[in-house]
N, C-alpha and C positions, 0 to 999 in steps of 0.2 A: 504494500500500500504506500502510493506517495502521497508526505507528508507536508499540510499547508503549512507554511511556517507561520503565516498569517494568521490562521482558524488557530492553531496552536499558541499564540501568544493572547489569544481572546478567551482561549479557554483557561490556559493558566493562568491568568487575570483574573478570572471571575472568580475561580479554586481557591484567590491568592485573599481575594475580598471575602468569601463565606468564611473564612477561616480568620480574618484580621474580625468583622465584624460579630461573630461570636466572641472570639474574647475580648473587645472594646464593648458588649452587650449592645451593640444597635441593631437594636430589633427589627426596629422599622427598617431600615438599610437591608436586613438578612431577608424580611420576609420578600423586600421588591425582589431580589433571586428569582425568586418561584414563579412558575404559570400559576394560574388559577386552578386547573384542573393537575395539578402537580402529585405525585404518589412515594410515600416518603416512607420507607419500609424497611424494617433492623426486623431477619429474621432470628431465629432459634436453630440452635443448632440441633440437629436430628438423632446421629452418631459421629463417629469421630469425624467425616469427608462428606457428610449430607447435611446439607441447610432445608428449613422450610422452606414451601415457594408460593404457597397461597393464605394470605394473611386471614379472610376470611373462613377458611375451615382447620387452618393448624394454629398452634401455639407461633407468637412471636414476642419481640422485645418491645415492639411500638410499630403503629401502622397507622397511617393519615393518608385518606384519599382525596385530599384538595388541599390550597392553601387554607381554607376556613379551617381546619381540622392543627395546622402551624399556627396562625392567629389565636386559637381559642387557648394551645400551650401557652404562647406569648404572655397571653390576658393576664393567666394564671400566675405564671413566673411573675408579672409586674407587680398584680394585685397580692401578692406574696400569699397566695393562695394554694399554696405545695409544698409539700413537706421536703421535696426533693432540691428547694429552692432559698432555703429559709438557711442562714442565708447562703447569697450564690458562694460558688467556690469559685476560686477565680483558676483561669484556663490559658492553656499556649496550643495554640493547634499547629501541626505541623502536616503540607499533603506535599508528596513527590511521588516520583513513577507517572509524572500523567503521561497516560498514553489513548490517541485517540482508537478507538478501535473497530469505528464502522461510523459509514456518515449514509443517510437516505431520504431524501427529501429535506424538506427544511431542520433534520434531526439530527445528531451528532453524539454518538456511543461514545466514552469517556470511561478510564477507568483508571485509579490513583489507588498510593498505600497514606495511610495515615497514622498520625499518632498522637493525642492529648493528654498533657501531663494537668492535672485537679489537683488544688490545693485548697483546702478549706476547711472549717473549725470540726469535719469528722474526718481528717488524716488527707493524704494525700494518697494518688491512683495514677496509673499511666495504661491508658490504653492504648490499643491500635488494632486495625485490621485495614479493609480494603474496602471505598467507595466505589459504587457503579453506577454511574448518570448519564440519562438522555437527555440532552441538553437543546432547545428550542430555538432557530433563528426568528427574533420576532425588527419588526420595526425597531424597537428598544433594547436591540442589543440579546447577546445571551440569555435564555430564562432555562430554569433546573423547572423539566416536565416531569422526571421521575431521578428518585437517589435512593438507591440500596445501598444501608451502612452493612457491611460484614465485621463484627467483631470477633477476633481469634480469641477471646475470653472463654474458658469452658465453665469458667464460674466465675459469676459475677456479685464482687465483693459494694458494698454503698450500695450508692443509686444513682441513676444513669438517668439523664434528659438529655433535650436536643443539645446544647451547648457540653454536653459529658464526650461527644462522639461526632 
């Protein structure tokens, strides 16, 4: 596959910003990312090499099928309305490996490793795994239509929100 260097410096632009703007907490800034009909999906691990892959009939970590479904965490996290939030742990996101991995129609396959190091008054955590996004040419630039977090966690210590991953 030849690589736009072009499409390639838009997308690790946008990577560079969900990730600056989760740990500076600008909400607003994270949520414009998204499409509207955006699907935002951290499965479970199944056995050692198999993940879930349908959020409606298996176990998962968290599953949002729009951005209303981001907005309403958002609310929560602001309204300090979650236990997982009270208060926030502050976060360093780190994404590399992007690589584009299929582009079709206005849509562009994207897939990164990641890693968040949380510090906060319940200890601190470092996760990581592997993002996979279809990422939306719209007028307005890049929008995230859908993002699968993978977390290599086989046990999951705390608690984990959208800014955990």
């Amino acid at each position: 596959m030849v690589v736009d260097t072009d499409l390639h410096v838009q997308v690790s632009t946008l990577l560079a910003r969900e990730a600056t703007y989760l740990d500076e907490k600008n909400w607003d800034a994270w949520l414009d990312l998204f499409a509207p009909d955006v699907e935002y999906f951290v499965p479970a691990w199944l056995s050692e090499d198999t993940l879930t892959t349908d959020p409606r009939t298996q176990l998962c970590l968290m599953h949002m099928d729009s951005r209303l479904g981001l907005e309403e965490r958002v609310f929560r996290i602001r309204s300090r309305d979650s236990f997982a939030s009270l208060p926030l742990d502050r976060t360093a996101h780190q994404t590399s490996n992007i690589l584009i991995t299929g582009q079709s129609g206005d849509e562009v396959e994207v897939s990164a490793s990641w890693l968040v190091h949380c510090v906060g008054p319940r200890g601190q955590a470092t996760r990581g795994g592997r993002y996979d996004y279809t990422l939306r040419r719209t007028d307005g630039g890049l929008k995230i239509a859908r993002k699968r977090i993978v977390m290599i966690d086989e046990k999951i210590e705390g608690t984990v929100d959208v800014y955990h991953i």
